[in-house]
C-alpha positions as CSV (number, residue, x, y, z in Angstrom):
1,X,-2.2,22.2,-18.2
2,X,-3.9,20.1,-21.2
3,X,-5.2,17.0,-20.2
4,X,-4.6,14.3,-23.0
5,X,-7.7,12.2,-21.6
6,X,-10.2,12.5,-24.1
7,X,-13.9,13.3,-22.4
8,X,-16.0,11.0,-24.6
9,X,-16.6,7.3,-24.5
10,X,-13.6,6.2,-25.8
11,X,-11.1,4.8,-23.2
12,X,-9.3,2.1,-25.9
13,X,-6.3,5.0,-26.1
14,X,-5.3,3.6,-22.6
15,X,-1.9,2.0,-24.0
16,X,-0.9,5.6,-25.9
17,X,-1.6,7.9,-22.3
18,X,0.8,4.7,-20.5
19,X,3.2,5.4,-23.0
20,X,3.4,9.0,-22.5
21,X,3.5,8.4,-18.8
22,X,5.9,6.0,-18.7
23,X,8.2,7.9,-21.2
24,X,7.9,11.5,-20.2
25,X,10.9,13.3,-19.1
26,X,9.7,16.2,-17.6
27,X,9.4,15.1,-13.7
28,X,6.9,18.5,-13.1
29,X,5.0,16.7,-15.9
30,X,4.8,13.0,-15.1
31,X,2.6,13.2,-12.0
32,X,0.1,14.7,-14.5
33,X,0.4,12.2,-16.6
34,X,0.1,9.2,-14.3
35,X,-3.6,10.7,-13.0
36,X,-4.0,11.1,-16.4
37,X,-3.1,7.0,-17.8
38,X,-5.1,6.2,-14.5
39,X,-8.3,7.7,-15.1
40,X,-8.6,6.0,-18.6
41,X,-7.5,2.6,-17.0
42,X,-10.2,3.1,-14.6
43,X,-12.8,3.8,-17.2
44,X,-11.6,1.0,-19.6
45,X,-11.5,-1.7,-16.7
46,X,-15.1,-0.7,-16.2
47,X,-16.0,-0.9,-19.7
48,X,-14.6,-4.6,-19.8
49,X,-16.0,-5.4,-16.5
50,X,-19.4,-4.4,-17.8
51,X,-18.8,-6.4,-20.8
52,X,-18.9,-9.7,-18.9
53,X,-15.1,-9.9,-18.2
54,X,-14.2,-8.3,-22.1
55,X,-10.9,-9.5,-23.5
56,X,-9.0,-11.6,-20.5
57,X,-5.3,-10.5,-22.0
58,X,-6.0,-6.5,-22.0
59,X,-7.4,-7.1,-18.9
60,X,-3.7,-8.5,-18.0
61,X,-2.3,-5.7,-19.8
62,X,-4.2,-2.8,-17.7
63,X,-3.4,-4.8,-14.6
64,X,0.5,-4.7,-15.3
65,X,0.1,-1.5,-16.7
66,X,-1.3,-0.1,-13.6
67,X,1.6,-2.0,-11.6
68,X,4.4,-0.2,-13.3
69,X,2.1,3.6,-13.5
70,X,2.6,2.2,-9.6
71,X,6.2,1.7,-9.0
72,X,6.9,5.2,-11.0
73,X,4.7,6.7,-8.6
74,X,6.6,5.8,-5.8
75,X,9.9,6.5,-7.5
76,X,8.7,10.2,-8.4
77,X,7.4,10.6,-4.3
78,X,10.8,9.0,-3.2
79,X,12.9,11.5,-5.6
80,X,10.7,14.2,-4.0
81,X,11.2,13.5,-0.7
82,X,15.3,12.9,-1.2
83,X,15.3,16.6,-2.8
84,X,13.7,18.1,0.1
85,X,15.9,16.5,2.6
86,X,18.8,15.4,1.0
87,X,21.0,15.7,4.4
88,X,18.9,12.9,6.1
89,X,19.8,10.2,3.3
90,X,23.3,10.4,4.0
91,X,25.1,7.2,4.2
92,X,26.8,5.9,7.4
C-alpha cells in the first residue's frame, strides 16, 4: 500500500491527507488513510508546539480536524463490528 505521508520535514500538507481521509470511498482504504492524516497532525502539532504555540487558528484547525479523523474512526469500527454480527443488532 503507498503511504501518501511524505518522509521529510514537511508536515504543512496536513489539510490535503484530511481531505483524502475524510473523502475516500474505499472503506478497505480509509483506515489507511486516517493513520495516515494522523501521523502528519502529530508531527505538525509538534512543529507548532516547538514554535512557541505557532499560528493559534491552525492549531484550532488540527484540533477539529483530529475530532472528526475521530468520529470516522468510530463510524468505520461500528460498521465493522455490525457486519460481523449483523443478527445481534436486530431491533426489538
Amino acid at each position: 500500500m503507498t503511504s501518501l505521508v511524505s518522509s521529510g520535514p514537511e508536515t504543512t500538507n496536513w489539510r490535503e491527507l484530511y481531505r483524502a481521509a475524510i473523502l475516500e470511498l474505499d472503506p478497505s482504504k480509509l483506515p489507511q488513510r486516517i493513520r495516515e492524516a494522523e501521523m502528519v497532525f502529530i508531527a505538525r502539532a509538534r512543529e507548532l508546539f516547538q514554535d512557541g504555540g505557532g499560528n493559534g487558528e491552525e492549531t484550532e484547525d488540527l484540533d477539529n480536524a483530529m475530532y472528526v479523523l475521530n468520529a470516522l474512526r468510530n463510524t468505520v469500527k461500528h460498521n465493522r463490528a455490525v457486519a460481523r454480527s449483523p443478527n445481534e443488532m436486530k431491533v426489538a
